[in-house]
Residue frames as a rotation matrix with the C-alpha (Angstrom) as fourth column:
UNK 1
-0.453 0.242 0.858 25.19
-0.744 -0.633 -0.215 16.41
0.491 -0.736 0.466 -9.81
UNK 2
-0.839 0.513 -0.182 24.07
0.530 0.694 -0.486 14.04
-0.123 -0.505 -0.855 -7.01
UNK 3
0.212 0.973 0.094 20.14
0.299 -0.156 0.942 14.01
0.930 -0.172 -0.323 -6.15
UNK 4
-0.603 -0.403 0.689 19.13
-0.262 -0.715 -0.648 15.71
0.753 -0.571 0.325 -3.04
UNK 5
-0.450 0.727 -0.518 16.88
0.890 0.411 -0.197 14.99
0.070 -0.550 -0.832 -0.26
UNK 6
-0.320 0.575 0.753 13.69
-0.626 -0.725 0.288 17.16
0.712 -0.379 0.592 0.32
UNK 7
-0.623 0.515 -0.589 12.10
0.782 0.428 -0.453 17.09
0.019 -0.742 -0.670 3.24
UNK 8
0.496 0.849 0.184 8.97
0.829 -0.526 0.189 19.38
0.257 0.059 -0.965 4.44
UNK 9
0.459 -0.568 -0.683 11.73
0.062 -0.746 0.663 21.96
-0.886 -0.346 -0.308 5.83
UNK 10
-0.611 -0.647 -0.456 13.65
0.027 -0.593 0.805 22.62
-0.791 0.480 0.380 2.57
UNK 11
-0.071 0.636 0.769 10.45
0.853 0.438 -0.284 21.72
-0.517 0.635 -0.573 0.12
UNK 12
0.719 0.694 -0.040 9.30
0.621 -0.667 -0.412 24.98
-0.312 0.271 -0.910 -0.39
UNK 13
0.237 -0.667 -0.706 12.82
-0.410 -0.727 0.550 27.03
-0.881 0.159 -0.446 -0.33
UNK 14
-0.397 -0.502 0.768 14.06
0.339 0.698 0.631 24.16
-0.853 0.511 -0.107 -3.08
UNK 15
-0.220 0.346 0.912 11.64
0.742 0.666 -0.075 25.19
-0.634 0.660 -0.403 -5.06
UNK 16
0.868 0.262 -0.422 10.92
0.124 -0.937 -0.326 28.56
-0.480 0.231 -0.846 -4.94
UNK 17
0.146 -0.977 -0.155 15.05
-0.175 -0.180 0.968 28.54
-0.974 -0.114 -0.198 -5.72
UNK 18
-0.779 -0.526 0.341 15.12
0.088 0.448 0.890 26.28
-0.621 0.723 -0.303 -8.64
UNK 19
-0.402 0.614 -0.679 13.39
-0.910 -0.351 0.221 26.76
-0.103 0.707 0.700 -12.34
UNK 20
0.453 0.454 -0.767 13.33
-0.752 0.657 -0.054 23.13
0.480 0.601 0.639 -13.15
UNK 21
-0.304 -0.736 0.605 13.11
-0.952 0.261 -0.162 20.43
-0.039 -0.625 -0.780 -10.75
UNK 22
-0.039 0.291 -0.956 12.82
-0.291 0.912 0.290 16.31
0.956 0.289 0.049 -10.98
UNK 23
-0.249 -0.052 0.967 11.50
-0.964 0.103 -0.243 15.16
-0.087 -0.993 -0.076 -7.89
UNK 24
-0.741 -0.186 -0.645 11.56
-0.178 0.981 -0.078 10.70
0.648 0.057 -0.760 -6.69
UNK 25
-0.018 0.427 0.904 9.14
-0.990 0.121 -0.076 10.10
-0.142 -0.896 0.420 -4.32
UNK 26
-0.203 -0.402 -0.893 10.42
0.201 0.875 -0.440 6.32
0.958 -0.269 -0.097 -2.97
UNK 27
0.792 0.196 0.578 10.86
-0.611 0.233 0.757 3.90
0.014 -0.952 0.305 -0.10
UNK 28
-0.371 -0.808 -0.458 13.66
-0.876 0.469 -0.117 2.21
0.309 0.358 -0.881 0.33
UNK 29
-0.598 0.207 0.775 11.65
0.121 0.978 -0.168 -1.31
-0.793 -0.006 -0.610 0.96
UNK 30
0.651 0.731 -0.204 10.09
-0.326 0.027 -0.945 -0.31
-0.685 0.682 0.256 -2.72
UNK 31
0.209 -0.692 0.691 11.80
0.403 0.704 0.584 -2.65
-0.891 0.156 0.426 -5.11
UNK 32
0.561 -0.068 0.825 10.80
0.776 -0.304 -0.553 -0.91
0.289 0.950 -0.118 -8.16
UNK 33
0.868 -0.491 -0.069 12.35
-0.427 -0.811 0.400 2.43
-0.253 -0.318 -0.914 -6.34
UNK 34
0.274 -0.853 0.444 15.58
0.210 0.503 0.838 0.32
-0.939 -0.136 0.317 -5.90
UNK 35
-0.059 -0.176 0.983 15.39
0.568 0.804 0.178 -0.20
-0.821 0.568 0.052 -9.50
UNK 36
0.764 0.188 0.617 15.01
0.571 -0.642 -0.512 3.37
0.300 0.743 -0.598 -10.89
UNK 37
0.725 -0.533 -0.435 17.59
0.218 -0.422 0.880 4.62
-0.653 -0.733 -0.190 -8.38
UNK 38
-0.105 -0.610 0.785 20.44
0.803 0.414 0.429 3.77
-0.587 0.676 0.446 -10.66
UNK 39
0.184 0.538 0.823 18.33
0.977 -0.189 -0.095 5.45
0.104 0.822 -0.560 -13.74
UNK 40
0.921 0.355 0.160 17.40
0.322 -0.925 0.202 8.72
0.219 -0.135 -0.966 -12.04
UNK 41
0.387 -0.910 -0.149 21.03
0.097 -0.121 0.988 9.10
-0.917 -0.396 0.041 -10.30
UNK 42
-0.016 -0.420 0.907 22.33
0.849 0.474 0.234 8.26
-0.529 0.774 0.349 -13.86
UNK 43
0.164 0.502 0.849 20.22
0.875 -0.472 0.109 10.84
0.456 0.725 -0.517 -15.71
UNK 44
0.941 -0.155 -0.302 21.19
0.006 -0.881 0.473 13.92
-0.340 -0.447 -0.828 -12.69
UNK 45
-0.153 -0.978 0.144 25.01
0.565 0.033 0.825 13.08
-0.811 0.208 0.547 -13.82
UNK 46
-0.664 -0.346 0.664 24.08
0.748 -0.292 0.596 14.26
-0.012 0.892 0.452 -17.55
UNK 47
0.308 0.360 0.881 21.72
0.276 -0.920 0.279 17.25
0.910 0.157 -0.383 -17.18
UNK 48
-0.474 -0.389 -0.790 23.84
0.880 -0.190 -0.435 18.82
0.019 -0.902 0.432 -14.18
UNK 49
-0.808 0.385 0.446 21.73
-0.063 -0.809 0.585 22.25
0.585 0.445 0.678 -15.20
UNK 50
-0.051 0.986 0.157 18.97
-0.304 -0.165 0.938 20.32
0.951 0.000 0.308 -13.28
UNK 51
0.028 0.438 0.898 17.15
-0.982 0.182 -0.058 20.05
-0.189 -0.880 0.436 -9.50
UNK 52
-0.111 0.038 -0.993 17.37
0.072 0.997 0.030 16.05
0.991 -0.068 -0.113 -8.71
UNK 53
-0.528 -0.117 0.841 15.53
-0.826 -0.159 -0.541 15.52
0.197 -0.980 -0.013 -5.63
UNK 54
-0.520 0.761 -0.388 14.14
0.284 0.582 0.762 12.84
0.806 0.286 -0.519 -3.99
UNK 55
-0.189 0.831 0.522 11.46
-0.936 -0.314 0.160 12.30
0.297 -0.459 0.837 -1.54
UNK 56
-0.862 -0.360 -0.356 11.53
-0.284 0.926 -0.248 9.65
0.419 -0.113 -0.901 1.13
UNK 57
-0.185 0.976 0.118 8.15
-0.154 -0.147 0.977 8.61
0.971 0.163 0.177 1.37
UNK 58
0.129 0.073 -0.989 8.27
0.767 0.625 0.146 7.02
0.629 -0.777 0.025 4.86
UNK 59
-0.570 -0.568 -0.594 10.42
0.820 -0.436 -0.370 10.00
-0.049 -0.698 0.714 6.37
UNK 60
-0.842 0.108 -0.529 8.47
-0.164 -0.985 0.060 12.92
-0.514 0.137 0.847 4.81
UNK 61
-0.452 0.892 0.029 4.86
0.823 0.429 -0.372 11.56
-0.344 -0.144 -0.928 5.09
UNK 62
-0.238 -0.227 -0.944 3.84
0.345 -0.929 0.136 14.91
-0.908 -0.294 0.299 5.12
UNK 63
-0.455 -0.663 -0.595 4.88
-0.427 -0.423 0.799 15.65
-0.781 0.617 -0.091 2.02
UNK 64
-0.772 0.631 -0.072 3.72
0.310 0.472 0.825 12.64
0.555 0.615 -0.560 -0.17
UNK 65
-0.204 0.952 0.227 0.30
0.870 0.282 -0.403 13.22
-0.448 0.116 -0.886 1.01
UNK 66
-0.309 0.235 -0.922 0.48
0.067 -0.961 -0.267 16.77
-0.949 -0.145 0.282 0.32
UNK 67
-0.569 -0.158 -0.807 1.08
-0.781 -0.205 0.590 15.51
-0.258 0.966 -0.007 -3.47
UNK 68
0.507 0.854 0.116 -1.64
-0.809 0.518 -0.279 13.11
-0.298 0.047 0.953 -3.07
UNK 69
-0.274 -0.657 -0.703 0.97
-0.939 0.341 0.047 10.27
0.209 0.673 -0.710 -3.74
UNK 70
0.303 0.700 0.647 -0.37
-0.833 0.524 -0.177 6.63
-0.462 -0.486 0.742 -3.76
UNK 71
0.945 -0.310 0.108 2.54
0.321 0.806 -0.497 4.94
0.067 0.504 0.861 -5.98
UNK 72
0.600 -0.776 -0.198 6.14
-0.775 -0.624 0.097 4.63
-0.199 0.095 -0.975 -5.93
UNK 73
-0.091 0.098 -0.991 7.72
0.711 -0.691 -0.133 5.57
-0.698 -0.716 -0.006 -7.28
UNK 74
0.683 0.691 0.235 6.24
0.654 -0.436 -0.618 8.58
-0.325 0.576 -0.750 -8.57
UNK 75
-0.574 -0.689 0.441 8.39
0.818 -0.508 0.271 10.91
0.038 0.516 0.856 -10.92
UNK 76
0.746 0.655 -0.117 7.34
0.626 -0.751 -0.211 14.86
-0.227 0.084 -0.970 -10.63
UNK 77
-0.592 -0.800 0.099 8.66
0.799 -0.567 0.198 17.76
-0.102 0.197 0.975 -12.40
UNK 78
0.648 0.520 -0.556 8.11
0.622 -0.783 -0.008 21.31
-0.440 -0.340 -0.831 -11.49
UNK 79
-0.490 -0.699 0.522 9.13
0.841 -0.537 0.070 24.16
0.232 0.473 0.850 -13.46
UNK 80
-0.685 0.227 0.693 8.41
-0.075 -0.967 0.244 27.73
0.725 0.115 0.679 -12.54
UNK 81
-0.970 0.037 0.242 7.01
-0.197 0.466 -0.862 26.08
-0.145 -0.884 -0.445 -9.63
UNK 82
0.094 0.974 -0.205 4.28
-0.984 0.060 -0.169 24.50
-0.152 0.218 0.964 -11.45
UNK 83
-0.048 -0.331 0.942 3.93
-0.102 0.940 0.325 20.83
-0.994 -0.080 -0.079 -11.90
UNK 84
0.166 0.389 -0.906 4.08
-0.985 0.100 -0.138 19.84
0.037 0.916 0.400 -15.26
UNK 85
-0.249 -0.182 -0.951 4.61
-0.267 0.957 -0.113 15.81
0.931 0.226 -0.287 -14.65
UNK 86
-0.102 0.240 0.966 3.48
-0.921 0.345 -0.183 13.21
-0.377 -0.907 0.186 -12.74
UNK 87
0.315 0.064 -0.947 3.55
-0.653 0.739 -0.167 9.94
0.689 0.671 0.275 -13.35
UNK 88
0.423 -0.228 0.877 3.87
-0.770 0.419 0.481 6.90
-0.477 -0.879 0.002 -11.11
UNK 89
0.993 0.028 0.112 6.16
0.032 0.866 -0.500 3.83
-0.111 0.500 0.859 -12.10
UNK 90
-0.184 -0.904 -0.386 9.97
-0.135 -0.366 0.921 3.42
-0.974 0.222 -0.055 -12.57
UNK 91
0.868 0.304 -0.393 10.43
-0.335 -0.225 -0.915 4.73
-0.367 0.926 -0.093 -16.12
UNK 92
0.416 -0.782 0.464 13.33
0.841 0.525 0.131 3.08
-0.346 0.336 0.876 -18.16
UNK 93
-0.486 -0.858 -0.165 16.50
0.583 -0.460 0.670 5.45
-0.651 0.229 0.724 -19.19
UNK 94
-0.872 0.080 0.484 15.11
0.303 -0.689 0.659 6.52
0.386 0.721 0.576 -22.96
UNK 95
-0.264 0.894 -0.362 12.23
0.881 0.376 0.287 7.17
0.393 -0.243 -0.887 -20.99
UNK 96
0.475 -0.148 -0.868 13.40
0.469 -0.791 0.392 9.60
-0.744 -0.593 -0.306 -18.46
UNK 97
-0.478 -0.802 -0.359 15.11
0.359 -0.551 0.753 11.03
-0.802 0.231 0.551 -20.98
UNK 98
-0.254 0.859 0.444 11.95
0.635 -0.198 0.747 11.44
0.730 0.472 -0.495 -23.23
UNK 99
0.765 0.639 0.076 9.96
0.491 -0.656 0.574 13.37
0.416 -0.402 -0.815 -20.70
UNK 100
-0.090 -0.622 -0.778 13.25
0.483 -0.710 0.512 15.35
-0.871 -0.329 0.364 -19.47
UNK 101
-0.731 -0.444 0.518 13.15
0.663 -0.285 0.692 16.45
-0.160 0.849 0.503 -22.98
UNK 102
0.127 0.865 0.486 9.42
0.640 -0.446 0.626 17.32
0.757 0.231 -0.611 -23.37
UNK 103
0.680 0.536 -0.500 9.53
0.729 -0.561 0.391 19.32
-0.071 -0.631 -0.773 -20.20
UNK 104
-0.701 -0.527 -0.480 12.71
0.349 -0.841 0.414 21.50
-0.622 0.123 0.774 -21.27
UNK 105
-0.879 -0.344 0.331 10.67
0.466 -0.472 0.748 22.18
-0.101 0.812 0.575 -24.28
UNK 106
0.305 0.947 -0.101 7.33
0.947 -0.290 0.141 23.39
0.104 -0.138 -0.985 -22.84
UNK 107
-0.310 -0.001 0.951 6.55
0.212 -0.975 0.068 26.95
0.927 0.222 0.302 -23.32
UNK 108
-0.603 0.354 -0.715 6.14
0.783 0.088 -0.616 27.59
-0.156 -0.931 -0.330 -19.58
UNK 109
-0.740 0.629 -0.237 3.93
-0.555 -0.771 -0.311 30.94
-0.379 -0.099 0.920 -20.64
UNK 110
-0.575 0.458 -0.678 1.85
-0.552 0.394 0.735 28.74
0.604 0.797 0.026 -22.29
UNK 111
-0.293 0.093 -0.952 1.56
0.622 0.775 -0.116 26.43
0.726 -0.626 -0.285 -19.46
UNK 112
-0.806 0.327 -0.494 0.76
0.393 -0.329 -0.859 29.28
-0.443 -0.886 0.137 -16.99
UNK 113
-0.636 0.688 -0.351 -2.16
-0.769 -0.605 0.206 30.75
-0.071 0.401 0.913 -19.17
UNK 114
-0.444 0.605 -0.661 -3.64
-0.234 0.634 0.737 27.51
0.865 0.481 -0.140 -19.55
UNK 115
-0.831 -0.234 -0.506 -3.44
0.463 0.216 -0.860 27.18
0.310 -0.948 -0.072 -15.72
UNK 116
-0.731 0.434 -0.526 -5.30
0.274 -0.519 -0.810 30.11
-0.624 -0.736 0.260 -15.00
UNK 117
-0.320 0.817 -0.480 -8.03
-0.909 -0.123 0.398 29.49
0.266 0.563 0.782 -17.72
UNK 118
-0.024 0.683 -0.730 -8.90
0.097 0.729 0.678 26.36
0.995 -0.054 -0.083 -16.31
UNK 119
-0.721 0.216 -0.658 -9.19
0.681 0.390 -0.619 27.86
0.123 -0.895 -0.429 -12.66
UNK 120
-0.839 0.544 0.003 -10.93
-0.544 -0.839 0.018 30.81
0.012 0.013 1.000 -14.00
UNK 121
-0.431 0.675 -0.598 -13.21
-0.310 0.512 0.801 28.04
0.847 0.531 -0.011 -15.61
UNK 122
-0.246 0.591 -0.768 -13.79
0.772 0.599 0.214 26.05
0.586 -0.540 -0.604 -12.38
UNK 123
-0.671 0.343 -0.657 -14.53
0.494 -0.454 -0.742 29.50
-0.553 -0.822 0.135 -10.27
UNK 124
-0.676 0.617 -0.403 -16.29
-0.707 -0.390 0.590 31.18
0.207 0.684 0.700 -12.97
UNK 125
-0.282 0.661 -0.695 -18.80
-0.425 0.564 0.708 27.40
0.860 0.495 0.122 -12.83
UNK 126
0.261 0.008 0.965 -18.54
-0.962 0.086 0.259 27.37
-0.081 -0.996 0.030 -8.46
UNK 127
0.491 -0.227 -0.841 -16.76
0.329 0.942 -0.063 23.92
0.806 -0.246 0.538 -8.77
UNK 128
0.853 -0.512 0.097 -15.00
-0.299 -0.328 0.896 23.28
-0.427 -0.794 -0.433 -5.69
UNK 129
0.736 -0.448 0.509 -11.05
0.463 0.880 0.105 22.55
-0.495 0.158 0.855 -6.02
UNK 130
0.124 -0.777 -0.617 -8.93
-0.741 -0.486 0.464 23.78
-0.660 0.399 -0.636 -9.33
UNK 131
0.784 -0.204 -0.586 -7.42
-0.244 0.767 -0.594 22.53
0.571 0.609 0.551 -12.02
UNK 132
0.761 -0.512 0.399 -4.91
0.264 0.806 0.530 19.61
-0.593 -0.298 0.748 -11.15
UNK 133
0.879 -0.336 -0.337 -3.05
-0.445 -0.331 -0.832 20.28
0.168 0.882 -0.441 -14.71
UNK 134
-0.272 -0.899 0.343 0.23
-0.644 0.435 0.629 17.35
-0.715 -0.050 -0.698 -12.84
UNK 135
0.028 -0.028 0.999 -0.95
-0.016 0.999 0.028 14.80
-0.999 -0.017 0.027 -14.22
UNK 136
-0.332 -0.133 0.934 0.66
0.930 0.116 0.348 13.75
-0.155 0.984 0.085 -18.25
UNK 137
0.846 0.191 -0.497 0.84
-0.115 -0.846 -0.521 17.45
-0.520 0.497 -0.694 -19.09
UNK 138
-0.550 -0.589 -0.592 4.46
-0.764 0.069 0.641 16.67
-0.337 0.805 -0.488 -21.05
């Protein structure tokens, strides 16, 4: 399966659509981007089951701030429209293919219950915010 382009017009339908998506956020004047292209493009050929999108950081401002991005590029994966990854950096092959693994095998009920015990926690203690819960959860 090829990778797709999100932009701020198909962001939300993409997801709401798909269970389990890998999203790129790049530039194409980022060398490391250049240099995972390949990888990620590689890795959507063998799990054709999955969402490959990317995210051009330049075109769809927007967007990367929405996800607070501030490296690329930054690997995210959403399942059940929740983030479970984040991670900035181009990741070598057994890499991506390490954390494609861990995130098939999260219990995603697991992962929503923890969710909403740690925003009960921060309204329950008047924090402002939420939990965050992208960042190295595989």
């Amino acid at each position: 399966m090829t990778t797709m382009e999100l932009t701020k017009e198909n962001f939300d339908r993409t997801v709401s659509e798909n269970d389990f998506i890998l999203i790129d956020f790049w530039a194409s004047w980022c060398g490391p981007c250049r240099q995972f292209a390949p990888v990620y493009e590689k890795a959507s050929e063998r799990h054709e089951d999955l969402v490959f999108a990317k995210v051009d950081t330049e075109a769809q401002q927007e967007l990367a701030a929405a996800f607070d991005i501030r490296s690329i590029p930054t690997l995210m994966i959403v399942r059940d429209n929740v983030a479970v990854f984040a991670q900035p950096g181009a990741l070598p092959e057994a890499a991506l293919e390490d954390v494609i693994g861990q995130a098939r095998a999260l219990d995603m009920d697991e992962v929503r219950k923890s969710v909403e015990e740690a925003e009960a926690k921060a309204k329950s203690a008047g924090s402002v915010g939420g939990a965050d819960g992208a960042d190295g959860a595989v």
